[in-house]
N, C-alpha and C positions, 0 to 999 in steps of 0.2 A: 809433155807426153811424147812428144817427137825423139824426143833425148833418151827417152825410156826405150824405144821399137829400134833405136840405135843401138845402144847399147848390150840388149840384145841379141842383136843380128851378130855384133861384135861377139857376144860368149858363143851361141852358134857356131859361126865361121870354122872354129879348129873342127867341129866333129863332121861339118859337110866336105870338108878338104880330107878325111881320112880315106884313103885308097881302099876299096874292093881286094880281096884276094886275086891274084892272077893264077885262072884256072887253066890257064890254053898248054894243052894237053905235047909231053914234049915226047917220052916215048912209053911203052910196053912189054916188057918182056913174061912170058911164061912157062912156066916148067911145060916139057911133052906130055909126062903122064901125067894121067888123069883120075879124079875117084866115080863112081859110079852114084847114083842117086838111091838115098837109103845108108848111104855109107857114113857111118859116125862121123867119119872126116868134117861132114855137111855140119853137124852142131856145132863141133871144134872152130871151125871157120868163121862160121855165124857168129859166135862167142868173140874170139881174136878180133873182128873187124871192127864188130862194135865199140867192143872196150878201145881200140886205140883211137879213137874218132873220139871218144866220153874222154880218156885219160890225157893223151897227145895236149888235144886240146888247151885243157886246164892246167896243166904243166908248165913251171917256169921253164922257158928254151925248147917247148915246145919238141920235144925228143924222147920216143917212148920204145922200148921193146915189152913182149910179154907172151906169154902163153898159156894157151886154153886150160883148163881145171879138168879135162877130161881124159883119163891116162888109157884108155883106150887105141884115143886117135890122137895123138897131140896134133896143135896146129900153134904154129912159130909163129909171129909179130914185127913190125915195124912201123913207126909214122914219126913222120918229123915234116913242123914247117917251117917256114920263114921268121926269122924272130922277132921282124919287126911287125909281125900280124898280133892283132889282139885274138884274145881266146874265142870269140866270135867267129871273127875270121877264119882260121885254124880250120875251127870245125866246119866251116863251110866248103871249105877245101878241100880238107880230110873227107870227108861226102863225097863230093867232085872225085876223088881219087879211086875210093871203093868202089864207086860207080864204073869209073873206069876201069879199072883191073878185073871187075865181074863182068864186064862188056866182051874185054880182048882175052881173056882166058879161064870161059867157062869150064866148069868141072875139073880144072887143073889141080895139081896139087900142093902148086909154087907159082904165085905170079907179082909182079909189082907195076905198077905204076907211076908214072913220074910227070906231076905236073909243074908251071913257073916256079911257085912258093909252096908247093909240098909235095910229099911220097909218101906211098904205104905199099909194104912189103909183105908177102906170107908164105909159109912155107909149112910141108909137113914135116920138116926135120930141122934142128937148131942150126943156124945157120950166122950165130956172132961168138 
């Protein structure tokens, strides 16, 4: 039985040894102007951050552009992380990230975020 609760703690070990995402926040940048509240822009955005956090994510190499289905307002995309993050990870980051870029530049209409193992980008005009 002993041999059993070894063996495993043995299979164990590789997934408690898997490193956490490092989210520690390195810069901010965002565009000056701003949209207004009501302003399409606000769906568009909504749309772009999600998806790249769902898509990024799941993505082999973890590298995603895209943009909103709303030709209205379009809203531009970006996220990429670390590639030695699992898809888990990724998206916990990619969170961490959004979180951040909607912290340091409310209502803007271009901002990104940059943290250890990931970015996410946006913009209201195609910017790759």
């Amino acid at each position: 039985m002993a041999k059993d609760i070894v063996a495993l703690l043995l299979l164990l070990l590789p997934l408690a040894a898997l490193p956490a995402p490092d989210t520690g926040f390195v810069e901010a940048l965002c565009n000056v102007a701003s949209f207004t509240a009501g302003d399409p822009f606000t769906e568009s955005l909504s749309y772009v951050l999600a998806d790249l956090v769902t898509v990024a994510s799941a993505r082999a190499g973890h590298d995603y552009y895209n943009i909103s289905p709303y030709p209205n307002a379009f809203a531009y995309g970006h996220a990429s992380c670390s590639g030695n993050l699992t898809a888990g990870d990724c998206a916990d980051c990619l969170h961490a990230a959004v979180r951040a870029v909607s912290s340091a530049c409310p209502m803007k209409i271009g901002g990104r975020a940059v943290l250890r193992d990931c970015a996410v980008r946006y913009e209201k005009y195609p910017f790759v």
